[in-house]
C-alpha positions as CSV (number, residue, x, y, z in Angstrom):
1,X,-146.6,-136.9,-146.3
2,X,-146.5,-137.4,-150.2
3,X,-148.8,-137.7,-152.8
4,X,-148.7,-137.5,-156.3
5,X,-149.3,-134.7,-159.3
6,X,-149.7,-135.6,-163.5
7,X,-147.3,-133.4,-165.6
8,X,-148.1,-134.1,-169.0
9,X,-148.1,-138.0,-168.9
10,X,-145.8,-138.7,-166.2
11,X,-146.6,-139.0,-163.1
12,X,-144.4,-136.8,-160.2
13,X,-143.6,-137.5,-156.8
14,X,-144.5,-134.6,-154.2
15,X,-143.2,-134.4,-151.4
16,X,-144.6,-131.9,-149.2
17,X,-142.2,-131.4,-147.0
18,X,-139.3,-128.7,-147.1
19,X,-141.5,-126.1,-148.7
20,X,-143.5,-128.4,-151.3
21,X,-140.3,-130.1,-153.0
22,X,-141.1,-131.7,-155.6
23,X,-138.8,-134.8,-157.6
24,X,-138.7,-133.7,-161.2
25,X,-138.2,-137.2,-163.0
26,X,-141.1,-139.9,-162.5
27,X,-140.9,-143.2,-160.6
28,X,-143.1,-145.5,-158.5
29,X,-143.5,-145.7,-154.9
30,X,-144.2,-149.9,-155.1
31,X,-142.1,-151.8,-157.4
32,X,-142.8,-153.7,-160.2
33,X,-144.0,-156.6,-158.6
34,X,-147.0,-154.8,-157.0
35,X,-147.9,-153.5,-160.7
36,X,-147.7,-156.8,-161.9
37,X,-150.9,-157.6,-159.2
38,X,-152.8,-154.9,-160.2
39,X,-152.8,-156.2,-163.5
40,X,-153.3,-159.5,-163.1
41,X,-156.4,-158.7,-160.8
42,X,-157.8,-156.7,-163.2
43,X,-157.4,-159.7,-166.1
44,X,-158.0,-162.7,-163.4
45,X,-161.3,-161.1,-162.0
46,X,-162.4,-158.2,-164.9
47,X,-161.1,-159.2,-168.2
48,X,-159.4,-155.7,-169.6
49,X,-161.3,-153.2,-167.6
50,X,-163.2,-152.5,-164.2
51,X,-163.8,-149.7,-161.8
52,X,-161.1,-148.5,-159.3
53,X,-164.3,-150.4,-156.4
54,X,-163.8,-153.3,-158.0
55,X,-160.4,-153.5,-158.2
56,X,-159.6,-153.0,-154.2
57,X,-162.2,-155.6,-154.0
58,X,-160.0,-157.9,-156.1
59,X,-157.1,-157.2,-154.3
60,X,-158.6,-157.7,-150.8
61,X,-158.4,-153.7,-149.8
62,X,-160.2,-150.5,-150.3
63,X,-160.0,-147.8,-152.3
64,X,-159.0,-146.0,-149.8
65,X,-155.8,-147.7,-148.2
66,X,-152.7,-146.1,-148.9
67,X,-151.1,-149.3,-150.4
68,X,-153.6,-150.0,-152.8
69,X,-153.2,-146.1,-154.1
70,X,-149.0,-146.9,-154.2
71,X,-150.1,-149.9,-156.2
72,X,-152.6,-148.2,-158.7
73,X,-150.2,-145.5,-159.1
74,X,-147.2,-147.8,-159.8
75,X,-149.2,-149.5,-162.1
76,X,-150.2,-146.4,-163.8
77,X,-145.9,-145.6,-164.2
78,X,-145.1,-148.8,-165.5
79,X,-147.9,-148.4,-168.3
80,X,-149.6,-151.2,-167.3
81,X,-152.9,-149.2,-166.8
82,X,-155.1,-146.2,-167.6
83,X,-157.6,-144.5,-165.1
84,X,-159.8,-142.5,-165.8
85,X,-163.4,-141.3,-164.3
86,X,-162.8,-144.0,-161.5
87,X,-162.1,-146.9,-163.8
88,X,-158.6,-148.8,-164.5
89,X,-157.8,-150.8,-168.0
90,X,-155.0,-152.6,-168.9
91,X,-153.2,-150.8,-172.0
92,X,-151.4,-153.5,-174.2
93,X,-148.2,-153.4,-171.9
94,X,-150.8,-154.8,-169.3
95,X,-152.3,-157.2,-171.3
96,X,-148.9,-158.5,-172.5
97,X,-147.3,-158.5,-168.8
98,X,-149.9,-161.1,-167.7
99,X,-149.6,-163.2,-171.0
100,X,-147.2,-166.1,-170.1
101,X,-146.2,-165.9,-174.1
102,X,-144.9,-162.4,-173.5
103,X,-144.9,-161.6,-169.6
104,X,-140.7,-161.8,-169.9
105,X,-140.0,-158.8,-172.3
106,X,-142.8,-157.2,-171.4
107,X,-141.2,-157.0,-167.7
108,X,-138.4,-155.6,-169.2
109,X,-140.7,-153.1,-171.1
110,X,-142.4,-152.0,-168.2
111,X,-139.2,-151.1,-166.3
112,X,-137.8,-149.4,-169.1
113,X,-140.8,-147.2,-169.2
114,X,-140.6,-145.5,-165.9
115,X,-138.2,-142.6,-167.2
116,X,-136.1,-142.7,-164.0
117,X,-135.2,-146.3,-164.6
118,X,-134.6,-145.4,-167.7
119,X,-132.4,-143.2,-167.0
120,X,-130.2,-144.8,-164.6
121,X,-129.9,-148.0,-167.2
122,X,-129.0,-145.7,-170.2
123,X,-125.8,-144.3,-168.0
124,X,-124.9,-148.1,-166.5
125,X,-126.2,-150.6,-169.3
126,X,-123.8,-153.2,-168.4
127,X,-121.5,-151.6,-166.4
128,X,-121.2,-152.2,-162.9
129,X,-123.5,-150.0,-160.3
130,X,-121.9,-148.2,-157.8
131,X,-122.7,-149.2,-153.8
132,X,-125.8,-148.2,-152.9
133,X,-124.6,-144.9,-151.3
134,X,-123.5,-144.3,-155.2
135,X,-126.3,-144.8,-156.5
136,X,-128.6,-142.9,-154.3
137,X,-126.3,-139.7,-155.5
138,X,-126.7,-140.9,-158.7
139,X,-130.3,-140.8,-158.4
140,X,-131.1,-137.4,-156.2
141,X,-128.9,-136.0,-159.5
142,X,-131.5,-136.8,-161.6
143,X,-133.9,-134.8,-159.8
144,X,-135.4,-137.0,-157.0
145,X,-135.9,-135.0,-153.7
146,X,-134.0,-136.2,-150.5
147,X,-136.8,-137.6,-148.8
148,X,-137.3,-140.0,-151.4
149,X,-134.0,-141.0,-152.5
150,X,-133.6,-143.9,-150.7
151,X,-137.2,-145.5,-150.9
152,X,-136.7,-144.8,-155.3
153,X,-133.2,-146.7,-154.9
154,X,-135.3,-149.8,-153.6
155,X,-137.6,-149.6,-155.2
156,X,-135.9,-149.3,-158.2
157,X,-133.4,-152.5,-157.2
158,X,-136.7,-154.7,-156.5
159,X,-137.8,-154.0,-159.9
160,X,-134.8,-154.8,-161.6
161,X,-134.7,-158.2,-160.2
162,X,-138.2,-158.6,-161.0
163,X,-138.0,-157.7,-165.0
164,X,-134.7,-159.9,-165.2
165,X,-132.0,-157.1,-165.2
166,X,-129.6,-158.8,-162.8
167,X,-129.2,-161.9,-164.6
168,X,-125.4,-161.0,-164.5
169,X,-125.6,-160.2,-160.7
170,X,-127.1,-157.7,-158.6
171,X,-124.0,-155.0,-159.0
172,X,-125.5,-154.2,-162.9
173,X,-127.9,-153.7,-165.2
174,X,-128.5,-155.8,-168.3
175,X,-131.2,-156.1,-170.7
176,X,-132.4,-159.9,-170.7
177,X,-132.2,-161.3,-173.5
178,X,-136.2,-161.7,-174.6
179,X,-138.5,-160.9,-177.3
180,X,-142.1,-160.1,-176.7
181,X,-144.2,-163.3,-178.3
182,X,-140.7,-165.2,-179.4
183,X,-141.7,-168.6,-177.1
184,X,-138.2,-168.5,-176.3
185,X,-137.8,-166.9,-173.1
186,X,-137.5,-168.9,-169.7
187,X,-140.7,-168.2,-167.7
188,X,-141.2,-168.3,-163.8
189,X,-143.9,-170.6,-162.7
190,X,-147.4,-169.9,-162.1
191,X,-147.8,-167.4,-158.6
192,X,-147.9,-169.9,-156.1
193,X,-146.3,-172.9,-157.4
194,X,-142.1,-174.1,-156.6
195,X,-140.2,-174.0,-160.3
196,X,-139.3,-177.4,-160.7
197,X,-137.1,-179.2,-163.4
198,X,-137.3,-182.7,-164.8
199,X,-134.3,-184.5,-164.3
200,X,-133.7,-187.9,-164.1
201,X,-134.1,-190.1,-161.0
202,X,-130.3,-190.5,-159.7
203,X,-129.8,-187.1,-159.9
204,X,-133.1,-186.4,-157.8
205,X,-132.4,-183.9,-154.8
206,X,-135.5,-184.7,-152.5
207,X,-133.3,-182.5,-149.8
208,X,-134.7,-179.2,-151.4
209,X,-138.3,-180.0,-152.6
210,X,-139.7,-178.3,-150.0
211,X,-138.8,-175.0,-150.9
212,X,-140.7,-171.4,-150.7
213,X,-143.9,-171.3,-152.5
214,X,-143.0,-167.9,-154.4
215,X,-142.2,-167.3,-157.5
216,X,-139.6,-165.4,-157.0
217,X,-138.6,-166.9,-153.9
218,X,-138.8,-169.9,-155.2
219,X,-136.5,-169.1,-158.4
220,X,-134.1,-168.1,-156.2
221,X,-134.2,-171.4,-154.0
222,X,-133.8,-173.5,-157.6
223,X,-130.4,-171.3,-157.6
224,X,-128.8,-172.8,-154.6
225,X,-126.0,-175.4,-156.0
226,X,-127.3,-179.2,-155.3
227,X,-123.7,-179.9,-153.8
228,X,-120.4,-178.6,-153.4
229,X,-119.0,-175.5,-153.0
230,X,-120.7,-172.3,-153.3
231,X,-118.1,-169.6,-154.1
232,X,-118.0,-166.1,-152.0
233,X,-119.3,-163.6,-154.5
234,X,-122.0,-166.1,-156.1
235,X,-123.2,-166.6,-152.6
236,X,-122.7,-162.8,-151.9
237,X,-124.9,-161.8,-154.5
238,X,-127.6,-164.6,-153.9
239,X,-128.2,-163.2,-150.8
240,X,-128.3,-160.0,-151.6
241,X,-131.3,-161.0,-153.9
242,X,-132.8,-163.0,-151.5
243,X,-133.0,-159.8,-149.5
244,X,-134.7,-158.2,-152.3
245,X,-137.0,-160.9,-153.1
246,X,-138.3,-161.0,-149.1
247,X,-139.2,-157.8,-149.1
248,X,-141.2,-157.1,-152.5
249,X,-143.1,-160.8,-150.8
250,X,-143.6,-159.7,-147.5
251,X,-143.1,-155.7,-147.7
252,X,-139.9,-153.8,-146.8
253,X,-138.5,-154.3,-142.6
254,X,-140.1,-151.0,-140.4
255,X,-136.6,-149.4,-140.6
256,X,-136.9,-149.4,-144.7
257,X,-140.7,-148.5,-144.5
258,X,-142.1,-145.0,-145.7
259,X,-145.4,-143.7,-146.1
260,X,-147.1,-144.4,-149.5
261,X,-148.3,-141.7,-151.6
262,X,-152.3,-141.2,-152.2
263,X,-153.5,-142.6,-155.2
């Protein structure tokens, strides 16, 4: 069992196993994408502000299910939100995230703000990551408990791909290359919709228009070459993000699944 304790203004996790060890750097439970919902519910059905009720109502849960606490307190870590006296707002990072003028760099702002992701990008900023075995050591060092070790790792890897860090590949870190209310970064599609690409008729490829209706998903399917050969390590590392990207849209398999701290 876990929950969660405010130090300051950073959130902890707690596990209370093995005589009440505690992790001693912040990071979320649910990844960035699930933040990314909680804000955009909030603005879709709220404007900037609404109580902590209304909220689960807007996300199609209850106050009281462990997923929707994960989310509000993942949301809460990435500075996308405040709560207080059982209401959420959006803080500017919030507003910004569900702005499609800004919603690129201020990804990459919310990752950045979670001070174990931080971390771990300060010491690798493009330079390759080690294996994920590596990395988990590299993370329990920085003072996240065993149990949690692995759950931070994916979580943290999920994120990443989500805020545009492994546009050079899954095996490191880089900071895209956006600036909050340029206009010039490349933006996913509307939630829902296929990205698609205007090109001109004879080099139409009607063999992949019906592709996965996720964003993410989706982004990843426009990635696939149109013809020819698709080299080892390209098609190593799509895959890998494919396997990422199925399980921040349909949750992690059972044998990756851990239970969610209270909100």
């Amino acid at each position: 069992m876990s929950t969660t304790t405010q130090i300051g203004n950073a959130e902890h996790d707690v596990s209370l196993a093995g005589g009440g060890q505690r992790s001693t750097i912040a990071f979320p439970y649910s990844a960035l994408d699930s933040a990314i919902e909680v804000a955009t519910a909030i603005n879709d059905s709220h404007g900037t502000q609404c109580e902590i009720g209304q909220l689960a109502g807007a996300l199609n849960t209850t106050v009281a299910s462990g997923k929707f606490r994960s989310m509000i307190s993942a949301a809460r870590i990435f500075g996308l939100i405040r709560t207080q006296s059982r209401a959420a707002a959006l803080t500017e990072l919030g507003i910004a995230i569900v702005d499609p003028q800004g919603c690129d760099a201020a990804k990459a702002e919310a990752f950045l703000a979670v001070p174990l992701y931080s971390e771990i990008f300060n010491k690798f900023d493009g330079r390759r990551l080690p294996p994920d075995p590596g990395l988990e050591a590299e993370i329990r060092a920085l003072g996240v408990t065993e149990k949690s070790v692995r759950r931070a790792r994916q979580t943290l890897q999920r994120s990443a791909a989500t805020a545009g860090f492994f546009r050079s590949g899954t095996d490191r870190l880089a900071r895209p290359p956006a600036e909050r209310g340029s206009g010039t970064t490349v933006r996913p599609p509307p939630r829902g919709d296929t990205p698609t690409e205007t090109v001109p008729p004879e080099r139409a490829d009607t063999s992949r228009a019906a592709g996965p209706r996720d964003q993410l998903l989706g982004a990843l399917w426009s990635k696939l070459p149109a013809s020819g050969e698709f080299p080892d390590p390209q098609r190593s590392q799509w895959l890998r993000m494919v396997d990422l990207a199925l399980d921040m849209v349909y949750g992690p398999r059972q044998a990756d699944t851990i239970e969610n701290e209270p909100f």
